[in-house]
N, C-alpha and C positions, 0 to 999 in steps of 0.2 A: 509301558515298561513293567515288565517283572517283578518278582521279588528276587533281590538280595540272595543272591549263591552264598554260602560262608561252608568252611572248610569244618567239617564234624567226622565223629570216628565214623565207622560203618555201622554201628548197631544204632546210633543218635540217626544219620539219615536215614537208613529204611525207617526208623519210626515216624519219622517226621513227613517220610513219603506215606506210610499207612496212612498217617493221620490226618493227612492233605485227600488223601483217600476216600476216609470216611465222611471231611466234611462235601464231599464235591455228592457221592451216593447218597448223601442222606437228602440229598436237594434236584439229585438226575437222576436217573437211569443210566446202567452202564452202556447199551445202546446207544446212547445219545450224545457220551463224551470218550473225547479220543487221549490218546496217551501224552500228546503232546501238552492239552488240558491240564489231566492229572498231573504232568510233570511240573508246568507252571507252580502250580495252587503249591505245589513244595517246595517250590524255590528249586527245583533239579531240573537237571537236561533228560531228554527223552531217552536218550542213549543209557543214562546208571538206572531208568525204571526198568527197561530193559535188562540190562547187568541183572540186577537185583530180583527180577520178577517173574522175567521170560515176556512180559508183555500185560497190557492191560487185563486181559484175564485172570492172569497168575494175582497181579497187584488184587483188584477185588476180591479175588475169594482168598486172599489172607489176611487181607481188612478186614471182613464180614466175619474171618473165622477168628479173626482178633477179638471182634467186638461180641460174638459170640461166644466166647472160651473165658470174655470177664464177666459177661449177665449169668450164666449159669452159673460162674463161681463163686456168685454173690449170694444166690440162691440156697444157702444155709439154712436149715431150722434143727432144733429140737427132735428128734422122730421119738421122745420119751415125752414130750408133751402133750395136752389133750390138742385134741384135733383143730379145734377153734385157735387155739396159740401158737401154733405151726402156721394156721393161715395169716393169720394177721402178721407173724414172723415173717412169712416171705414174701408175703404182699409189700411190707412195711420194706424191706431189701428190694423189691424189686424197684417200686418207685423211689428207693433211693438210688438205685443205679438209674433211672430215667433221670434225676435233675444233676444228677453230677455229670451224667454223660449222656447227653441230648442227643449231640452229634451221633453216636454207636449207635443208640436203641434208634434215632429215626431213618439211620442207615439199612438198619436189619429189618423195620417195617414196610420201607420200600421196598427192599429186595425181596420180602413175603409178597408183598403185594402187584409183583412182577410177574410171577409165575415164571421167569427164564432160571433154570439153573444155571452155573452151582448155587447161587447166588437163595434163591428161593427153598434150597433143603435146608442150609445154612438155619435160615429163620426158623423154619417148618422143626431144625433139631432144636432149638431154644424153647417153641413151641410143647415140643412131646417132654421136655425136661419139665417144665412146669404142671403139667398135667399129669404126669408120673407122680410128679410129689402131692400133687391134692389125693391122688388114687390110691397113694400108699396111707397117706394122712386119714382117709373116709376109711379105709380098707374093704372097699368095694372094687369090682372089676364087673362093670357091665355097658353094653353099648352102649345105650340111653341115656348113661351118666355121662361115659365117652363124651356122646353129642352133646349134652349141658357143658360138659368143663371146657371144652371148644370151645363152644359160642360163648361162654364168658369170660374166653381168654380173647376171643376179638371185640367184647365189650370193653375189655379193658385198655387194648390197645387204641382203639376206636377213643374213647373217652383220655384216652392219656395225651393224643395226639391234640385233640379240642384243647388242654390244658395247656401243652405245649405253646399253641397258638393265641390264647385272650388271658393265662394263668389263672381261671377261675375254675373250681372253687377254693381255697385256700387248701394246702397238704394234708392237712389233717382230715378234712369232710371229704376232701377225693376220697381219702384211705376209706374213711366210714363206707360211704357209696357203694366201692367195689366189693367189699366183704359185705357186706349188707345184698349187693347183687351176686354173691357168691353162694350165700346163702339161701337164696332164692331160687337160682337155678336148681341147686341139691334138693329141695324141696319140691321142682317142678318135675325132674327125672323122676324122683318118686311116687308122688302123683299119677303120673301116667305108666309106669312101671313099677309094681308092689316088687320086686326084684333090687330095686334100690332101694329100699324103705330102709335098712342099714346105714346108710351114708348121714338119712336126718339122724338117726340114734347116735352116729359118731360126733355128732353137733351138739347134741344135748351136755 
């Protein structure tokens, strides 16, 4: 037996259908679950997902655009402060939208790690937003760096997701870790590319 229909305006159940949404992606693949599913998990008939959505497509990539339009908006720093306080600023905001909102951010990792659009730009735009802001923070623009601020933005997902799953290391040593492996990478691009040697001067 279902859940419990109850009578809500229309702006309380579409959210309550995103939200039914989000928890059902952050644990399947849209492939993999039908509308009937999704309508369950929110207490709704297939028929108002429908109404509301145009169909399971529609529902996902407004969920995902949901849960993507609050991570970025989270995503705040300083752009007057030294570079190091900006990172740790939006570090410090980004894992705080990961323990308040588990459900969103491991909706939008699956759907990165799907490769199916729309589903997968979704991610991929939450992606390029975070690595904009390290880029303007360093005030570099170079490929090499590019490929560092990547790979450390799937070190972090990568490690945030382990956290997820056993809660170790405590909040505070995650934060240390990342920024510490943020630091490192900016230090690795330069290394191998005297073209980014700017980005460590921005660190100092």
């Amino acid at each position: 037996m279902g859940p419990v229909r109850r009578r809500l305006a229309t702006e309380e159940r579409r959210a309550e259908i995103l939200d039914a949404a989000l928890r059902t992606l952050a644990v399947r693949d849209v492939a993999a679950v039908s509308v009937e599913e999704l309508a369950r998990e929110a207490g709704a008939s297939a028929a108002l997902v429908y109404h509301y959505f145009g169909g399971k497509a529609g529902l996902s990539e407004e969920a995902l655009n949901l849960a993507a339009d609050r991570l970025i908006a989270g995503l705040v720093v300083d752009t007057s402060a030294h570079t190091l306080v900006q990172l740790d600023e939006g570090l410090r905001n980004y894992l705080a939208f990961l323990a308040e909102h588990p459900v969103a951010w491991s909706a939008l990792l699956r759907a990165g790690a799907s490769g199916v659009q729309p589903g997968a730009g979704i991610a991929q735009r939450v992606d390029d937003h975070a690595v904009e802001l390290s880029r303007k923070a360093l005030g570099v623009r170079e490929p090499l760096l590019d490929q560092a601020l990547y790979g450390w933005l799937d070190l972090v997902k990568g490690t945030c997701l382990r956290w997820l799953e056993d809660g170790r290391p405590e909040p505070e040593r995650l934060h240390l870790l990342l920024a510490g492996c943020f630091v490192g990478a900016v230090r690795a691009a330069a290394d191998a590319d005297p073209a980014c040697a700017a980005a460590v001067a921005a660190l100092e």
